[in-house]
C-alpha positions in Angstrom: 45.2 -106.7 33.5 44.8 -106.2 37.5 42.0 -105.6 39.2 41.3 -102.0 40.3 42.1 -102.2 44.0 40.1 -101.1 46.6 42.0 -98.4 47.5 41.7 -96.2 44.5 37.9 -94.5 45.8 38.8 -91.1 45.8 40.8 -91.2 42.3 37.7 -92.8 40.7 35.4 -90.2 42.2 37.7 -87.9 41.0 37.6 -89.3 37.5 33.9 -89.6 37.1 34.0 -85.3 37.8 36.7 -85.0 36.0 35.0 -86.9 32.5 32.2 -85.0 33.3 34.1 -81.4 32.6 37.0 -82.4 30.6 37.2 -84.8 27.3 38.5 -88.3 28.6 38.7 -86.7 32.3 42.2 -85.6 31.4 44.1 -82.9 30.1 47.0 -84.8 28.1 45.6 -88.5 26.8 48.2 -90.7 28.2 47.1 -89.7 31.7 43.7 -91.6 30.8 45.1 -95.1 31.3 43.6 -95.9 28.3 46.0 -98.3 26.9 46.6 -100.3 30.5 43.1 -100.3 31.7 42.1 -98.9 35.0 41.4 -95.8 37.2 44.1 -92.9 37.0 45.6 -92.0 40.1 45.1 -88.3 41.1 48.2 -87.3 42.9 48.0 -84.9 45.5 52.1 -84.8 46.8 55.4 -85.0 45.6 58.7 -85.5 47.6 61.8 -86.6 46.7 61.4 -90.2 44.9 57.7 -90.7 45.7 54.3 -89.4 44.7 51.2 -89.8 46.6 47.5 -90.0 45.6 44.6 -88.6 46.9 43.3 -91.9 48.2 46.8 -91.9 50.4 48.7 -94.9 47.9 52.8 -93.7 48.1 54.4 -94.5 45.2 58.4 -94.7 43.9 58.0 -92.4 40.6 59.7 -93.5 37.7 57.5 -91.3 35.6 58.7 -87.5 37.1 56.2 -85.4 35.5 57.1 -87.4 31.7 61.4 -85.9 32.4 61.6 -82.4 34.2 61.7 -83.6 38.3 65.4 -84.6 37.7 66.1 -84.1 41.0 62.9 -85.5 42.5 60.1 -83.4 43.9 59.8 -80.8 45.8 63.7 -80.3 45.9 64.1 -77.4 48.7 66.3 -75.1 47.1 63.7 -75.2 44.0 60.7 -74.6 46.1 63.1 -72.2 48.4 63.8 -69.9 44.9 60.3 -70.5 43.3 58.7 -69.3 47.1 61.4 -66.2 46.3 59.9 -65.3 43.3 56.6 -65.6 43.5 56.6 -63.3 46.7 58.0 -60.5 44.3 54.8 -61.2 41.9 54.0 -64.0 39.3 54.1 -62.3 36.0 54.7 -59.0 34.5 54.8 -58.8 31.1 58.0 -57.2 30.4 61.4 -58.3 30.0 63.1 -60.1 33.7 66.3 -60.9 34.8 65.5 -64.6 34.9 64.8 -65.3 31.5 68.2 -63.2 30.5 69.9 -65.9 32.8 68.4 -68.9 32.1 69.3 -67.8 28.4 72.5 -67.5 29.2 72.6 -71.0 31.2 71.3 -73.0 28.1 73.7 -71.0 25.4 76.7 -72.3 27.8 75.3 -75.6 27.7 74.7 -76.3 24.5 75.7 -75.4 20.4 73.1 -72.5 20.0 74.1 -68.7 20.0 70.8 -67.6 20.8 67.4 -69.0 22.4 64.2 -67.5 22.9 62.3 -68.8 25.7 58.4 -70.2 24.9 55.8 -72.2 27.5 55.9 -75.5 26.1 57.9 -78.3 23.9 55.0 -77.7 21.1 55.2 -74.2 21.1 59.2 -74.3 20.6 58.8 -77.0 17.6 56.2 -75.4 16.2 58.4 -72.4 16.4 61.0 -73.7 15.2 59.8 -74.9 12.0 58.1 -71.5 11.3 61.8 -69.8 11.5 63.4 -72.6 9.2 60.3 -72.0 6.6 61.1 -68.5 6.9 65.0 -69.0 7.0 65.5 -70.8 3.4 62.2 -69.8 2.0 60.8 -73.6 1.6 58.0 -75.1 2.3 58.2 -78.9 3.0 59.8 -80.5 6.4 61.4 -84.0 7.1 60.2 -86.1 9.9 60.7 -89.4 10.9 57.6 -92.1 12.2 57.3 -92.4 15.8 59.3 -89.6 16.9 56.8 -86.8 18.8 57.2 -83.4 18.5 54.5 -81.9 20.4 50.8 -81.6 18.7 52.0 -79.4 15.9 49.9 -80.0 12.5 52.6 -80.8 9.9 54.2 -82.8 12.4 51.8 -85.7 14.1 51.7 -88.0 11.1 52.7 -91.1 12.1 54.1 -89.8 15.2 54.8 -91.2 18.9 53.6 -90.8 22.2 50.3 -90.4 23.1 49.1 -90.8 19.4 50.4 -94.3 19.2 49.2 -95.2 22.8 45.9 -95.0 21.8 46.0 -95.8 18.3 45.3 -92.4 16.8 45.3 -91.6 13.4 48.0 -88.5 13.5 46.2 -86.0 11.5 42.5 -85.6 11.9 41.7 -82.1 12.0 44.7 -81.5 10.0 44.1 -80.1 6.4 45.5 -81.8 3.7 47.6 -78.5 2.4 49.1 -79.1 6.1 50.4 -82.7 5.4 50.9 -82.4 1.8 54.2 -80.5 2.9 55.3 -83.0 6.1 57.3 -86.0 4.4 57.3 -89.2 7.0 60.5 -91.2 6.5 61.5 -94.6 8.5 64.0 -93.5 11.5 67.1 -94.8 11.2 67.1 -94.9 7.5 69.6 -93.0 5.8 68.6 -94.4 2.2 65.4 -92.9 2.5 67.0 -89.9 3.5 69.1 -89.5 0.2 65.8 -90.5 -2.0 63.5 -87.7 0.0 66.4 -85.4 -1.1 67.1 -86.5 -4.0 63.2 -85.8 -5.2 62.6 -82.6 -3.1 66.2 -81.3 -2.4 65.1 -78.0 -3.1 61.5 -77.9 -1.4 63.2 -79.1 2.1 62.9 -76.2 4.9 64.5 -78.7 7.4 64.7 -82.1 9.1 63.2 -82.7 12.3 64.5 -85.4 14.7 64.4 -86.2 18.3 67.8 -85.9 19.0 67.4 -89.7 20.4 64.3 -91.0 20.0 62.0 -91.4 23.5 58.5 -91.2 22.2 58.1 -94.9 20.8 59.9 -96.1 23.2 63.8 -95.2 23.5 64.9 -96.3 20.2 68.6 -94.3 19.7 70.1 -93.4 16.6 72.3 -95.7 15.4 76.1 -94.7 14.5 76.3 -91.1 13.1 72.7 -91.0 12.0 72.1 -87.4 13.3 75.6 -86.3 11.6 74.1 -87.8 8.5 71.2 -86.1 8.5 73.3 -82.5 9.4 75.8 -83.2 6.5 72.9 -84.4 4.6 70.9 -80.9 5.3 74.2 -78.7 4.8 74.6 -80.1 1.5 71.0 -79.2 0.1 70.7 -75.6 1.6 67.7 -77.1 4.6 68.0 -76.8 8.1 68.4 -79.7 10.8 66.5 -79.2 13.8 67.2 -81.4 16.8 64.6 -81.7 19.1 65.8 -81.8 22.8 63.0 -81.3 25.0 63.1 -84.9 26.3 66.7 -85.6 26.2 68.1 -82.0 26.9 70.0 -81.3 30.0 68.6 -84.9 31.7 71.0 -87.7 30.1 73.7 -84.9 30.1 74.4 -81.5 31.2 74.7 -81.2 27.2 71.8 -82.9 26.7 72.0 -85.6 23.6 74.4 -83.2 22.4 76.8 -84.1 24.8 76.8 -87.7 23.4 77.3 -87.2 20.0 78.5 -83.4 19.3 76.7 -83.1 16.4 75.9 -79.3 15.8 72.2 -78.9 14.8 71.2 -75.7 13.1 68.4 -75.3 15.6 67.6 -76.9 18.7 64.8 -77.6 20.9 64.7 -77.9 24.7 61.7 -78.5 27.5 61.2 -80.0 30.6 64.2 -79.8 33.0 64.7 -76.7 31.7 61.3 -75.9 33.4 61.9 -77.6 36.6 58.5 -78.5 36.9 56.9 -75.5 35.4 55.8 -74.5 32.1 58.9 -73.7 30.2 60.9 -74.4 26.9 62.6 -73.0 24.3 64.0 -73.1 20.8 67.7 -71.8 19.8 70.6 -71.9 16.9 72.7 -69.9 14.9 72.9 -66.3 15.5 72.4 -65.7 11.5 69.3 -67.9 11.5 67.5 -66.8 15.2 68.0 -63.4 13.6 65.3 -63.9 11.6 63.0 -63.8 14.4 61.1 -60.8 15.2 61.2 -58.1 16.4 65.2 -58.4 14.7 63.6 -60.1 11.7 60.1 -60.8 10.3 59.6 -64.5 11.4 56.5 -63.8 14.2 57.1 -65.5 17.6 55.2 -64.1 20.7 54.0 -65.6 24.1 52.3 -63.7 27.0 53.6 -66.0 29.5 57.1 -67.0 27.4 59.7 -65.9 30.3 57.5 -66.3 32.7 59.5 -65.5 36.1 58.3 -68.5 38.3 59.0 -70.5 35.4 62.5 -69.2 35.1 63.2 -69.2 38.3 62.6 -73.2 38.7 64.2 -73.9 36.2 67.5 -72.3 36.4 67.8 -73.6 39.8 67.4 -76.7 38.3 70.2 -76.7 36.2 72.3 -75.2 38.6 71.9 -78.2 40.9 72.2 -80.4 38.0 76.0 -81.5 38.2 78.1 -83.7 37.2 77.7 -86.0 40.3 74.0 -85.7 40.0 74.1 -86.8 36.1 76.8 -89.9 37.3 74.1 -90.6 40.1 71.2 -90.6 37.4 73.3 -92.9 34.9 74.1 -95.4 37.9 70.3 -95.5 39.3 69.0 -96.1 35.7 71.6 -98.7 35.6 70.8 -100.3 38.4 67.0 -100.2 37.7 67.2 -101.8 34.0 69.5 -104.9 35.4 67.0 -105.6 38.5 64.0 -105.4 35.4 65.8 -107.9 32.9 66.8 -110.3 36.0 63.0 -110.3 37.1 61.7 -110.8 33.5 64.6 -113.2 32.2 63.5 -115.5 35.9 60.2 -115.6 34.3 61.0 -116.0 31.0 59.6 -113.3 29.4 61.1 -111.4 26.3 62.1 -108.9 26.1 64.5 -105.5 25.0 65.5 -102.9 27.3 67.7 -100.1 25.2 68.9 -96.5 26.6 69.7 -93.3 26.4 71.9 -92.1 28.9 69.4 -92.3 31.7 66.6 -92.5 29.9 65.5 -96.2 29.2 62.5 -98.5 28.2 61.4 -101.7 28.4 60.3 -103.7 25.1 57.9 -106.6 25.6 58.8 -108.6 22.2 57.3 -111.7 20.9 60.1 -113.7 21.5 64.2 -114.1 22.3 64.7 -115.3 18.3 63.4 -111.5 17.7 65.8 -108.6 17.0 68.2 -107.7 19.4 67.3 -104.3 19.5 64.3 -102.2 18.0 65.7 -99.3 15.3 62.6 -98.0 14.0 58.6 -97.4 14.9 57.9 -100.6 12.9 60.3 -102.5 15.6 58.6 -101.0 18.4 55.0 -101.2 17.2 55.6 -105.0 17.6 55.4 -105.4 21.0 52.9 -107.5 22.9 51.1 -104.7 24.7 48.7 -107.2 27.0 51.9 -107.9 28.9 52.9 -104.3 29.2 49.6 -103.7 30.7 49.8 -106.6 33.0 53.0 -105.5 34.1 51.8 -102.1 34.7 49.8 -103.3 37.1 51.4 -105.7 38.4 54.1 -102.5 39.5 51.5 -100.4 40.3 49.8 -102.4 43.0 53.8 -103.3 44.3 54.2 -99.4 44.6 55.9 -98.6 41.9 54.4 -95.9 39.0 55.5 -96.3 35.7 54.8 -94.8 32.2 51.1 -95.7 31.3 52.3 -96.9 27.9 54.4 -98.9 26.3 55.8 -96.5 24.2 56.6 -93.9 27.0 60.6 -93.7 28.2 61.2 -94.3 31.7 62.5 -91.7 34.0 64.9 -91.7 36.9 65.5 -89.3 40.0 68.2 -88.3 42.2 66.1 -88.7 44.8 65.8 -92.4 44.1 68.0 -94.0 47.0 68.8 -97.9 47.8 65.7 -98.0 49.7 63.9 -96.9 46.9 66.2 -99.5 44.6 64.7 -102.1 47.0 61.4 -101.0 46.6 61.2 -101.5 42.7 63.5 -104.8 43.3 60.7 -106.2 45.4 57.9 -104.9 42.9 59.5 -106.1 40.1 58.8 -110.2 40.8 54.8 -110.2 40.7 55.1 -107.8 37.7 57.8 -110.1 35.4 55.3 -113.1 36.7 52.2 -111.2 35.7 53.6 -110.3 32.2 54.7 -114.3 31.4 51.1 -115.0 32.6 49.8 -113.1 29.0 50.0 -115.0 25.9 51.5 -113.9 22.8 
């Protein structure tokens, strides 16, 4: 791994504080560098397709705050609408105007009927699963290994994101009562699918997927997985549950849905919904939300759920997200993934790169007689991390601030113009040669 440059003083000061008041200095683990090595960069600025640190290093962001900065940072009709609303007061408590239309922004977007609004992708899975339990009166739930739902209990067995980047065991502090009723399946596997069913049919509240995977790296469904796993929930009276808070409204106005049409039961959303501010939500049939309270006797509640500012940023959001800024998106992402392959295929490194719509990630395999492509959490727990790391670095030092994991999807801006193209182009050569420097 690289060196810490000179020029990160102020970030390690930072740091040292920061570990001093906060466990691992941070307050989400990826953003320790743990897995890469290294001081973490405190940013101080956004603005369009750049961040900048505290020590003054400007950076071309392919991270955007992990999905939600779709359009880049500091987009001025966001801050012009979020300035607006904050003016007028920061939270109330009651019921807004906002909320009722960004409501009624996501119901025209996607399959659900109805949505209730909640602060964060956690809080609307964890939701989520409460209302299916209470829906169909069952107690077990279906997930898959290496998809990441937020830091719910029953659901961080054998899960993605930050719990494989640093090679946590998903469920200490968990009770055993808690994972006795989570059953971990292999993703992409519709023959373990039918045997889960076929043993616990009538124990299943649900099946929870992310709608494409993003969390162990993008690993998409394969051919009509997710309408298996509907038909498959249909048939044995559970619920199917796709998690959207990574992939909705950034590959697609739609989200994933608007790649595959397959009509969940109950859906999950985060992120861009947000536009860079605490929001998501959870939504799905009309006959099902109804159990909810205060309609029905599932409890759901969040001070801040609704929250105005929130609201606010986000529906702008989506209202400048159209169809010429998705086609930019898909283009940029594009264009990114065949300057990375070039640079790594000069240097002869292995190597998978596999999307979703815009979202994308780069696998560093063993070798080019591996699989084509990676289906599964076993597929992409094989990678050689050392050269991700180097790589990393390697970027990081060229300007360029990616994902610090391996396992993290990469994200793309509107912002991100062909000087900003040229900017990863010309990181991208001291990187590839950085990563074939690591042995297997």
């Amino acid at each position: 791994m690289a060196a810490v440059p000179d020029h990160t003083e102020q970030s390690a000061a930072l740091f040292a504080r920061a570990s001093a008041v906060t466990p691992g200095g941070v307050n989400s683990p990826v953003r320790a560098f743990r897995a890469v090595g290294g001081v973490p960069r405190f940013m101080t600025q956004g603005d369009g397709s750049h961040i900048t640190d505290v020590d003054g290093n400007r950076y071309l962001d392919l991270v955007c705050s992990w999905g939600p900065m779709l359009l880049g940072h500091a987009h001025p009709e966001v801050i012009a609408a979020v300035q607006a609303a904050v003016a007028r007061g920061t939270s109330y408590g009651t019921p807004t105007e906002p909320e009722v239309l960004l409501g009624e922004e996501i119901v025209a977007r996607t399959p659900v009927d109805k949505v209730r609004l909640v602060s964060s992708g956690t809080e609307a899975t964890m939701s989520a699963l409460r209302l299916a339990r209470g829906f169909t009166g069952r107690a077990k739930i279906v997930k898959f290994a290496g998809c990441y739902h937020g830091h719910v209990d029953a659901l961080l067995a054998q899960a993605g994101s930050g719990v494989i980047t640093l090679g946590i065991p998903g469920t200490p502090g968990v009770t055993e009562a808690t994972t006795a009723d989570t059953i971990v399946l292999p993703y992409n596997d519709q023959a373990a699918v039918t045997a889960a069913f076929a043993e616990y049919g009538d124990q299943i509240a649900a099946v929870i997927t992310e709608a494409s995977p993003g969390n162990m790296g993008v690993v998409p469904p394969l051919d009509n997985f997710n309408a298996f796993l509907a038909k498959t929930c249909t048939d044995n009276g559970a619920l199917f549950i796709s998690d959207e808070v990574m992939t909705g409204f950034r590959i697609t106005r739609s989200g994933y849905y608007g790649v595959d049409g397959v009509v969940p039961d109950l859906m999950t959303f985060g992120k861009v919904m947000g536009g860079g501010f605490p929001a998501a939500a959870f939504g799905g049939r009309a006959d099902v939300m109804a159990h909810l309270a205060p309609e029905g006797s599932v409890y759901q509640a969040g001070t801040l759920s609704g929250n105005p500012i929130a609201t606010t940023a986000g529906l702008t959001t989506l209202r400048l997200a159209t169809d010429e800024v998705y086609a930019k998106l898909d283009q940029t992402a594009l264009t990114i993934q065949s300057l990375v392959s070039t640079a790594l295929d000069k240097e002869g490194v292995p190597h998978v790169i596999q999307a979703a719509g815009n979202l994308f990630s780069v696998f560093f395999v063993e070798s080019t007689d591996g699989p084509a492509e990676i289906r599964d959490f076993a597929g992409a727990n094989a990678q050689v991390l050392p050269r991700f790391g180097a790589f990393f670095h390697a970027m990081l030092d060229g300007g360029v601030y990616l994902p610090p994991s391996a396992f993290e999807a990469w994200f793309v801006s509107s912002a991100i113009d062909d000087d900003g193209l040229a900017e990863i182009e010309s990181a991208l050569a001291p990187a590839a040669a950085a990563a074939a420097a690591v042995e297997n």
